[in-house]
N, C-alpha and C positions, 0 to 999 in steps of 0.2 A: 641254906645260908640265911641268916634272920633280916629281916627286912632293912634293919638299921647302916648294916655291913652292906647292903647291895647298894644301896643307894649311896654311901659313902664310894664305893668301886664307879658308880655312877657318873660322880662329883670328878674324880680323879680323870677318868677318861677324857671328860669334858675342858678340864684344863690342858689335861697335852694336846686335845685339837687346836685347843686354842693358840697354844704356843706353835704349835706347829704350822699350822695356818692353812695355805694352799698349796705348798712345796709339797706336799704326798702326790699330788699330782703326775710332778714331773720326777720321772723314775729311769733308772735304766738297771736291767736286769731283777728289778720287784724293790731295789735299794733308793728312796729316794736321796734326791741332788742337795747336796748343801746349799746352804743359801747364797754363795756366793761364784756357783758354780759358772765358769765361762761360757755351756750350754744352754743356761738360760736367755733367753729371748731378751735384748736390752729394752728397757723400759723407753719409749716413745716421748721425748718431752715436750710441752705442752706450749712451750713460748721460742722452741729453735727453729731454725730451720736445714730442712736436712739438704745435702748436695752426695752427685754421684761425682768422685774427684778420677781423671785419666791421664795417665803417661803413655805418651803416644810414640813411636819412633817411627819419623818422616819416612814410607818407603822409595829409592832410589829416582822412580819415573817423576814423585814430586820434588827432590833435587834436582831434577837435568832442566828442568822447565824452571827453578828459581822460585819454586811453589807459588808461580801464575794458577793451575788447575785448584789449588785448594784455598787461595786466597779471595778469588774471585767470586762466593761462597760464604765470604766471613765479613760483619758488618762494621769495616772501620771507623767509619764515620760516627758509631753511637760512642767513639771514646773521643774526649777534650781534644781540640787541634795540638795544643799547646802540649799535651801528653804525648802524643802520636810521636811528636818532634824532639822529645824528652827519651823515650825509649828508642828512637832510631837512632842517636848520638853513641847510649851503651848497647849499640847490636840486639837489641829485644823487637818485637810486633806484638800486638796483640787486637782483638778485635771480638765482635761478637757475633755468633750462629743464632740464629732467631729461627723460632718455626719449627715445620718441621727439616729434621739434617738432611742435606744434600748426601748422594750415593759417597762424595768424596770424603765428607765426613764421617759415614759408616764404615766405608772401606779403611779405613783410619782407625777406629776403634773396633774394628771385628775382620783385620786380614788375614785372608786367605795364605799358608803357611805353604805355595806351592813350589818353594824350590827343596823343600824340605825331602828325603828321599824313602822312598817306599819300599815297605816290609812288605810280606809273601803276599799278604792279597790290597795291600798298596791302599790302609785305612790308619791302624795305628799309628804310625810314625808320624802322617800327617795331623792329627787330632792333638799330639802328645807334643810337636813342634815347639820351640818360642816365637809368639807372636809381636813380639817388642810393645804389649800392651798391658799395665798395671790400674787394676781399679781399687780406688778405697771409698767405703761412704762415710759419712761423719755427719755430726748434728752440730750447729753452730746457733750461739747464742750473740742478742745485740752487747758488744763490747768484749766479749770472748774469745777472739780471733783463734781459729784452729792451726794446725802449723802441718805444713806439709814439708815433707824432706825434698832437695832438688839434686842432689848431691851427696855424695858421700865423705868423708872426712878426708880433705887433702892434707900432707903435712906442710904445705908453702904453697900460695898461689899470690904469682906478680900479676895485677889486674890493671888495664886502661881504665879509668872513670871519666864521665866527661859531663859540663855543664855549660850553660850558657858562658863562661868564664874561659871553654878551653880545656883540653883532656888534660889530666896526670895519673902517675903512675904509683900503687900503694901497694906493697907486700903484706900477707897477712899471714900468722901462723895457726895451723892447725883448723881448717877453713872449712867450712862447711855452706853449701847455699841452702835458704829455704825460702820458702813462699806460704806468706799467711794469709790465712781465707776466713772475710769476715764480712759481716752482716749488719746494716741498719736500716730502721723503717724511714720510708721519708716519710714528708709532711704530705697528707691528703691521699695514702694508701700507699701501697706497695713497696718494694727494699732495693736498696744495695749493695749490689755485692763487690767486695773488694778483692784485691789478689794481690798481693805485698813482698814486692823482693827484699830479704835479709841476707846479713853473713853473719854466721855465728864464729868466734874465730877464739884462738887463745886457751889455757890450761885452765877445767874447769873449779871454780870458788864457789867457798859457803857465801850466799848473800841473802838475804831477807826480804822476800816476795809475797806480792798480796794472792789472795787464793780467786778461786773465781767470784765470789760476790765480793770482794776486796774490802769484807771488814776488818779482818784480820791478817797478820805476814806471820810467816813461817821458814824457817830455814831451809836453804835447797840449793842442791852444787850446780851452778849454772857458768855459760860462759860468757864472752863478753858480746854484742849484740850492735852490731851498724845497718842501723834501717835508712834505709833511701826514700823518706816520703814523698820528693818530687816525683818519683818513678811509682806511687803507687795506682794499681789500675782499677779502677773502680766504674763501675754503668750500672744504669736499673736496668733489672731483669724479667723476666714471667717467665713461670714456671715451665722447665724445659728447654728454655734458654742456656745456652751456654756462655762463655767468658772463655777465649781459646787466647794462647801468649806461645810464643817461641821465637827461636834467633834470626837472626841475619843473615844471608850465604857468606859473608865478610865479617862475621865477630870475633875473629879471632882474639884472645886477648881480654878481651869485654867482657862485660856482665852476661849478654846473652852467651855468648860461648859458654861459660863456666856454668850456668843454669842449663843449659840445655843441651850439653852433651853428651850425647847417646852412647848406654849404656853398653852396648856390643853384644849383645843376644843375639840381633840378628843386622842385616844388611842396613847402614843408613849411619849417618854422621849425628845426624841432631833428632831432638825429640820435642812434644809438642805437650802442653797440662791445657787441659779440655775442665774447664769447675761447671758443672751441671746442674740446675737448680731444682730441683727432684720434689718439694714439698716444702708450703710455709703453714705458719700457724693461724690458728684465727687473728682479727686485725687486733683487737680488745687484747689478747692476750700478749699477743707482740709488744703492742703502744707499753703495758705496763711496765713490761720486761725493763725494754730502754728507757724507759722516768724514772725503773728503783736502781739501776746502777747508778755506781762510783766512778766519776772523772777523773782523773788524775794530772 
């Protein structure tokens, strides 16, 4: 081959590496992965912070007690008095785990499935159980607020609300609870974290929404959206800290009822979201985050 042709073959190769980049890497069967492949490793961002989020379902012996054993455990006092008294009105609790978790709170997120009944040599059945326990991680950004599902789509739900004013009662169609988990730095280090009861309700509409750096809105069928800021629960955290919220033994009816009633996997009325503070970003990086958003 004359020298001209080699090095032109050269040139060529050098551009598909190029293009290609470092996805050769990541291969399965000798084929590598598209670039937008679901196996790839999510990229780490630089200014979120990440949380481990848990749905918990209350097991039985913390219902006969009024969950004295797992309360006594959780720091209510680091939430607003005036909060505490806001969510007791709509059948909610919440409070915060500091430290390292008590055995109640492990037992809580990692139980033991033993009424569950045993195969020949009395291992699988037990492993393969439902533990009435759902984890999700996410990475949240200052003003981003992530959304967690609390509920699934009811077609009608008559709901108690109550405020300083006195309960009343509002039906809502096609209902859905959620809980949004969000994030901001305070002044002189560390963050916020929040935890936001919503109802999504109603047939969903084209409407014009800003994207996440909210320079720009974009079309997307959404539905309609009643947030209760008085009710939202918010404490500084360190890392590892949790932010723990669930019902009443008497919410029937209420906001907590409708949030947090358990899903029937396994033994237990109500269930508990555990928001886990797992990793924040450098401070420099954070501050800037929250200065270059949009207010609204």
């Amino acid at each position: 081959m004359p020298p001209i042709a080699r090095y032109c073959r050269f040139l060529v190769l050098l551009v598909a590496l190029a293009a290609v980049g470092c996805s050769t890497l990541l291969s399965v069967n000798d084929k590598p992965l598209p670039v937008g492949s679901p196996l790839r490793t999510a990229g780490r961002s630089s200014d979120g912070v990440r949380f481990e989020v848990y749905w918990a379902t209350l097991p039985p012996d913390v219902e006969a007690d009024d969950q004295a054993s797992l309360w006594r455990f959780v720091q209510e006092e680091r939430l607003d008095e005036g909060l505490r008294a806001r969510l007791q009105r709509n059948g909610l609790r919440a409070g915060v785990v500091g430290g390292v978790p008590p055995q109640e709170i492990m037992r809580l997120l990692d139980p033991r499935p033993s009424d569950a009944p045993d195969d020949a040599d009395g291992t699988v059945s037990r492993l393969s159980a439902p533990t009435g326990v759902k984890k999700q991680e996410m990475t949240v950004r200052p003003g981003e607020p992530a959304q967690v599902n609390a509920s699934e789509v009811s077609p009608e739900a008559t709901l108690l609300l109550a405020d300083e004013r006195g309960p009343w009662g509002e039906t809502f169609q096609r209902v859905q609870a959620i809980y949004k988990v969000g994030v901001e730095p305070r002044r002189g280090g560390g963050h916020l974290i929040s935890v936001a009861p919503e109802l999504h309700h109603g047939e969903a509409r084209m409407r014009w929404v800003a994207d996440g750096a909210g320079a720009i809105t974009r079309p997307k069928a959404t539905r309609e959206e009643r947030a209760f800021p008085d009710l939202r629960i918010e404490a500084p955290l360190m890392v590892g800290e949790m932010l723990l919220v669930t019902s009443l033994s008497d919410s029937q009816s209420r906001l907590g009822d409708f949030f947090h009633r358990a899903d029937g996997e396994v033994s237990g009325a109500r269930k508990a979201i555990l928001v886990r503070l797992v990793q924040t970003p450098p401070e420099a990086d954070f501050a800037a985050a929250a200065a270059d958003r949009l207010d609204f």
